[in-house]
N, C-alpha and C positions, 0 to 999 in steps of 0.2 A: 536458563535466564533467572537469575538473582531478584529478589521482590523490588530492589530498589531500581534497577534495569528495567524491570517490567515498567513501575510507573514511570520513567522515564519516557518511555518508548509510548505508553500510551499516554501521555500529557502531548509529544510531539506532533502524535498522528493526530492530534484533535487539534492543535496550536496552532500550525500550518494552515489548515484549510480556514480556521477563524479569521486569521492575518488578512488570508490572501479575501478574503471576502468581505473583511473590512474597511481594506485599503480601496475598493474600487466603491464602496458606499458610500466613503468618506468624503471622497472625490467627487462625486456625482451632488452629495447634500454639500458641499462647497459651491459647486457650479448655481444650485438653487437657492441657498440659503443669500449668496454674494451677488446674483444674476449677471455670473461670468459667464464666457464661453469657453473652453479650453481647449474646443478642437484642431485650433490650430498648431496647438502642441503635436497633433496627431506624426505619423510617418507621411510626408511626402516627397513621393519619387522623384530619387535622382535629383534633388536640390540639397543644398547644405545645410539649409533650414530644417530640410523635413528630418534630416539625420536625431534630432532631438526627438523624433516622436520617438526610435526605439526604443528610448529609455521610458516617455512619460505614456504616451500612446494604450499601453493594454490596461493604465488605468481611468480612461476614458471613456466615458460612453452618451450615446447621444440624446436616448430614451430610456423613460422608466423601464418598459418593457424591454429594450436592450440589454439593460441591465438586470433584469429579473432573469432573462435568458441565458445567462451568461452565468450568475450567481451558483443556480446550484450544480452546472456539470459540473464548474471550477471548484466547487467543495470535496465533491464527492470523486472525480478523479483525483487529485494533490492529496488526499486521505489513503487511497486506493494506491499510491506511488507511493507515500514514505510506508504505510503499512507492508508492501510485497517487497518494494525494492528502497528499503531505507539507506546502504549504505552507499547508492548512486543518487538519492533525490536528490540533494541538493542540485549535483551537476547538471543534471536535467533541466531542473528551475533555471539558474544562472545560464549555461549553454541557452536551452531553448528560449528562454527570454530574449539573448542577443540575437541568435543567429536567426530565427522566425523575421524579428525587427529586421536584420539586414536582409534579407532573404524578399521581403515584401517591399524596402526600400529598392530594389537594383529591378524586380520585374513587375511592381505595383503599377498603374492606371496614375497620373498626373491629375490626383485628387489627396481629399486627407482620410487617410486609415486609423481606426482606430477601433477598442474595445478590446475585452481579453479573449475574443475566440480562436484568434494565434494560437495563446498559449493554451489552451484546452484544443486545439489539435493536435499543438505538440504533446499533450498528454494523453491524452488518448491514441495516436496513434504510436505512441513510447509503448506504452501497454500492452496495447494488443499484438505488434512485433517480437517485442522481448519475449512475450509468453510461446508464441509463435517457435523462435529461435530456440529457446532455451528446452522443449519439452516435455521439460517440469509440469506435471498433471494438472497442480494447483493453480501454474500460473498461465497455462491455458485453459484452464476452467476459467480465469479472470480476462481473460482476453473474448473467452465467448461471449463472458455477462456484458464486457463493453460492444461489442457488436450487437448484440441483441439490444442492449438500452440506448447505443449512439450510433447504430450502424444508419440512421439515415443522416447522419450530419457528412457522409463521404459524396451526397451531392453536391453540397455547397463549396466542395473546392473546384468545379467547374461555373461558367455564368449563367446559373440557369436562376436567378433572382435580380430584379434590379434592386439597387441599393443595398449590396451585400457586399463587403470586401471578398471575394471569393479567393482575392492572391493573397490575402494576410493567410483563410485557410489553408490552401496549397501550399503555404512555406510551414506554416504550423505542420504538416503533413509530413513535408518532407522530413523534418525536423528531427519529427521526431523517429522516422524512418531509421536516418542516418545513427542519430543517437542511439538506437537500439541495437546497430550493430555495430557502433563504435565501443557504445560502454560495454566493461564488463559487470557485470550483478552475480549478488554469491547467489546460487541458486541453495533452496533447502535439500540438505542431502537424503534420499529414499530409506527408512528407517529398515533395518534386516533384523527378523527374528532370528530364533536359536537353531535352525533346523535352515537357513542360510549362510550360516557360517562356515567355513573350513573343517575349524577344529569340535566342529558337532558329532556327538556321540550317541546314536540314539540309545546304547545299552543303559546310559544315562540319566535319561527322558523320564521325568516319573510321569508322564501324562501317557505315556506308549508303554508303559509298564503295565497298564490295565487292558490293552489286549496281547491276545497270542497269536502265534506265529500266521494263522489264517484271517485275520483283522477281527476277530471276536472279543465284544467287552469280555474281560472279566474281572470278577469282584475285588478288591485289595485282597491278599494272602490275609491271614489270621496272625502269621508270626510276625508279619510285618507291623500290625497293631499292637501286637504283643513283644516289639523291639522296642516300641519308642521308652524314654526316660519317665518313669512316671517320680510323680513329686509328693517324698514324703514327709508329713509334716509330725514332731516332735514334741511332746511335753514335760517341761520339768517341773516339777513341785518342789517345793522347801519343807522339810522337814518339822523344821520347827517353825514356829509361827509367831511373832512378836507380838508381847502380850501389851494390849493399851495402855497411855500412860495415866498412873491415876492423879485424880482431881486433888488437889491439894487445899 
């Protein structure tokens, strides 16, 4: 990766999760600043009304502390998505934004849903699937750290809270399910050293040059230090020497 790629890639992976965490502030200090209410933009089932919440709905919420809730997994997963799987995030965003929204429209409760924790189930549970599927060391190693820091949010897609959308969760869920095995992601390919290769030679090797055939160091050969190119350096003098010029 090119220096200019790099900052690219890392302006992204921090740009993304700013966006998304400012949009749902902004919205919230509109709701307070104006003393609107915006819930009814929310998703409500099965009406043609409520079909608008999918679009406005995950940036909705109804409390500070809703909103505080919701701020940092959604940083910190959407960071965690374009960093491992940057060249599916997008589709992930867009798909699971829709399909979560229609997903809680067709089997949601005849109420108004709203907040972003759809989409931070579609993220996370994208996560920890993909890593799952893929085998890639790295990206189950990211799939434990999300189970270990959000594995208690897999209650909340059953109803074991009142006043929780638990079917926004459940479609977040599936969501992101489906999308982990729908997308494909380039996985990082397993780096192979020189004694992995085919065409490896160990007569080759200078690191196996310093032991013998019973696996015993032994010291570099003498001649072998006494091969290398030594560098020698030259002097020429001028003969004559030019004599200064005199003072006039």
């Amino acid at each position: 990766m090119t220096e200019e790629r790099y900052f690219k890639f890392t302006y992204s992976v921090l740009l993304v999760p700013m966006i998304a965490v400012l949009l749902i502030w902004i919205v919230f200090w509109v709701e307070v600043r104006f003393r609107v209410n915006l819930n009814d933009f929310g998703v409500y089932p099965r009406t043609l009304k409520g079909l608008r919440g999918i679009l406005f709905s995950p940036f909705i919420h109804g409390s500070l502390s809703h909103l505080y809730n919701n701020t940092i997994p959604l940083a910190v997963l959407s960071a965690a998505l374009v960093y491992f799987y940057r060249d599916v995030a997008l589709k992930v965003f867009l798909l699971g934004f829709l399909l979560a929204g229609i997903l809680t429209w067709l089997i949601g409760r005849p109420s108004y849903h709203i907040g972003a924790s759809g989409m931070i189930y579609v993220l996370a549970s994208f996560i920890f699937f993909k890593g799952a599927f893929t085998r890639h060391y790295r990206l189950m190693a990211l799939s434990l750290i999300v189970v270990f820091i959000y594995g208690s949010m897999l209650w909340y897609i059953f109803p074991v809270k009142e006043g929780i959308s638990w079917e926004g969760h459940l479609a977040g869920f599936i969501t992101g399910l489906v999308l982990a095995f729908a997308l494909r992601a380039e996985v990082p390919k397993p780096r192979k050293y020189a004694w992995e290769r085919d065409d490896y030679n160990e007569e080759e090797d200078e690191f196996l040059r310093h032991f013998d055939q019973d696996g015993n160091f032994m010291e570099r050969p003498k001649d072998a230090e006494e091969s290398k190119p030594q560098v020698q350096i030259r002097y020429h003098y001028r003969k004559d020497k030019p004599k200064p010029p005199e003072d006039s």
